[in-house]
C-alpha positions as CSV (number, residue, x, y, z in Angstrom):
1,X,-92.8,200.4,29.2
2,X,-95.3,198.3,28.3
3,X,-99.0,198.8,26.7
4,X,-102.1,199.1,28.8
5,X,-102.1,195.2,30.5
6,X,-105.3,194.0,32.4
7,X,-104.7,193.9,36.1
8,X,-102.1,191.3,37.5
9,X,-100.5,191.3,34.1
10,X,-97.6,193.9,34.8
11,X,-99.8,197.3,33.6
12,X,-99.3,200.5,35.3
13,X,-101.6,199.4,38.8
14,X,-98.7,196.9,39.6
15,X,-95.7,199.5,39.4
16,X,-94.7,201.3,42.7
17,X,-96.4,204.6,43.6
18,X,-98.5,204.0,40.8
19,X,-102.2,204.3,42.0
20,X,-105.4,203.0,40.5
21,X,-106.5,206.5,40.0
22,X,-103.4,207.5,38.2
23,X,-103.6,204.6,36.5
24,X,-107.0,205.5,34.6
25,X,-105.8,208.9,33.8
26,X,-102.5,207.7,32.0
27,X,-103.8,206.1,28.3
28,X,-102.8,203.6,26.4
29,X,-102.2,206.6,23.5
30,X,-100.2,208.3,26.5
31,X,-98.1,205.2,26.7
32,X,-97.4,204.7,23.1
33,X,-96.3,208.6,22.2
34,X,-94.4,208.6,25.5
35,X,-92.5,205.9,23.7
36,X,-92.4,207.7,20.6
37,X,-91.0,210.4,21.9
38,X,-88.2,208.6,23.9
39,X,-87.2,206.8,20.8
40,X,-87.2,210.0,18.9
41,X,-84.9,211.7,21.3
42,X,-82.8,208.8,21.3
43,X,-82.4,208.5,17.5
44,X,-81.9,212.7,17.8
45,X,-79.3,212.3,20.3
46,X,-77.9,209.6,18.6
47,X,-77.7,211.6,15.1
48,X,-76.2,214.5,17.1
49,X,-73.2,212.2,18.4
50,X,-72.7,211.0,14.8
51,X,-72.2,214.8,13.7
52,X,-69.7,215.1,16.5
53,X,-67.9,212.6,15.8
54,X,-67.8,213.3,12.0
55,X,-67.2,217.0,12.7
56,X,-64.3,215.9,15.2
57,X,-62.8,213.6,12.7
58,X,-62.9,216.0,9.9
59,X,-61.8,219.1,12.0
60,X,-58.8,216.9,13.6
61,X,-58.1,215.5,9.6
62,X,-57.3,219.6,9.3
63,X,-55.4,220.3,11.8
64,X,-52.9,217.6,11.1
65,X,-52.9,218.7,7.8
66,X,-52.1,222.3,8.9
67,X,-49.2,220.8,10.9
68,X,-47.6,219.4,8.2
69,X,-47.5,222.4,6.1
70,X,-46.5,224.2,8.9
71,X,-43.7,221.6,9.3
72,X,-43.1,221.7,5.5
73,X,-42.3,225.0,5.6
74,X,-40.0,225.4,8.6
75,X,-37.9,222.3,7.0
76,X,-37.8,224.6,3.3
77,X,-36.8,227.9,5.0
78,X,-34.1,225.8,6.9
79,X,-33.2,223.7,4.0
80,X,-32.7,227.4,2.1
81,X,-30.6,228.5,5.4
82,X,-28.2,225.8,4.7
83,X,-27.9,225.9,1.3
84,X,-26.9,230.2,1.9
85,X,-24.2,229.0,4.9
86,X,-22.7,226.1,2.2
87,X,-22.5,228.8,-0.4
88,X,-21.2,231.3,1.7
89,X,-18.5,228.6,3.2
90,X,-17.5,227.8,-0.8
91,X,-17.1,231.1,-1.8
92,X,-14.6,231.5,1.3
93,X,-12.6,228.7,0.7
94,X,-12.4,229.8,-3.1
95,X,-11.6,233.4,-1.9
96,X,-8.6,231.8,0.2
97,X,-7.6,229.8,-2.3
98,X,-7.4,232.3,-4.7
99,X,-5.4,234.7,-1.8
100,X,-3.1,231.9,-1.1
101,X,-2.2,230.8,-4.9
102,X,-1.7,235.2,-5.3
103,X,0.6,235.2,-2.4
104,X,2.8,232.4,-3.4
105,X,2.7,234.1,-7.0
106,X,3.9,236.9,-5.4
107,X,6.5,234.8,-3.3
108,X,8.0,233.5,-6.2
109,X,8.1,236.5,-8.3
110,X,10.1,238.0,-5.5
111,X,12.1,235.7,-4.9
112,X,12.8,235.7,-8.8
113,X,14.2,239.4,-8.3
């Protein structure tokens, strides 16, 4: 928008539905906030997208941080799982190694008789 213009100079009596009357009521100082104003809400809206965008960014940061933990701890608990089944699996092969070695103990010492 531009300043008050003397006629034939693009001011507000050459725009469309814009009459002369109009034209005297609507000031130069009415011009300038109006674009004050604009520019403001621009520069607000603009500010507001920023915080968006920050708050977005930060908020998505979190919650692929909270995934990872969350992964973290699944893999830990199942890492822990395993370890219990290997443990358990050892101590059965030593149990049956330790029944087999008795039985052929007792084998011999029967067949000794």
């Amino acid at each position: 928008k531009s300043a008050s213009a003397p006629r034939g100079s693009g001011g507000l009596e050459e725009l469309p539905g814009v009459t002369q009357a109009e034209a005297a009521v609507i000031t130069p100082a009415m011009l300038k906030e109006e674009e004050q104003l604009e520019a403001a809400g621009l520069e607000q809206e603009r500010q507001m997208l920023e915080k968006a965008r920050t708050s977005w960014d930060r908020e998505s940061s979190e919650m692929r941080y909270k995934r990872l933990q969350h992964l973290l701890e699944k893999s830990n608990i199942y890492s822990k799982f395993l370890l219990t089944k290997m443990e358990q699996q050892q101590l059965e092969v030593d149990v049956m190694k330790i029944l087999s070695s008795s039985r052929r103990e007792s084998t011999s010492s029967l067949k000794a008789l």
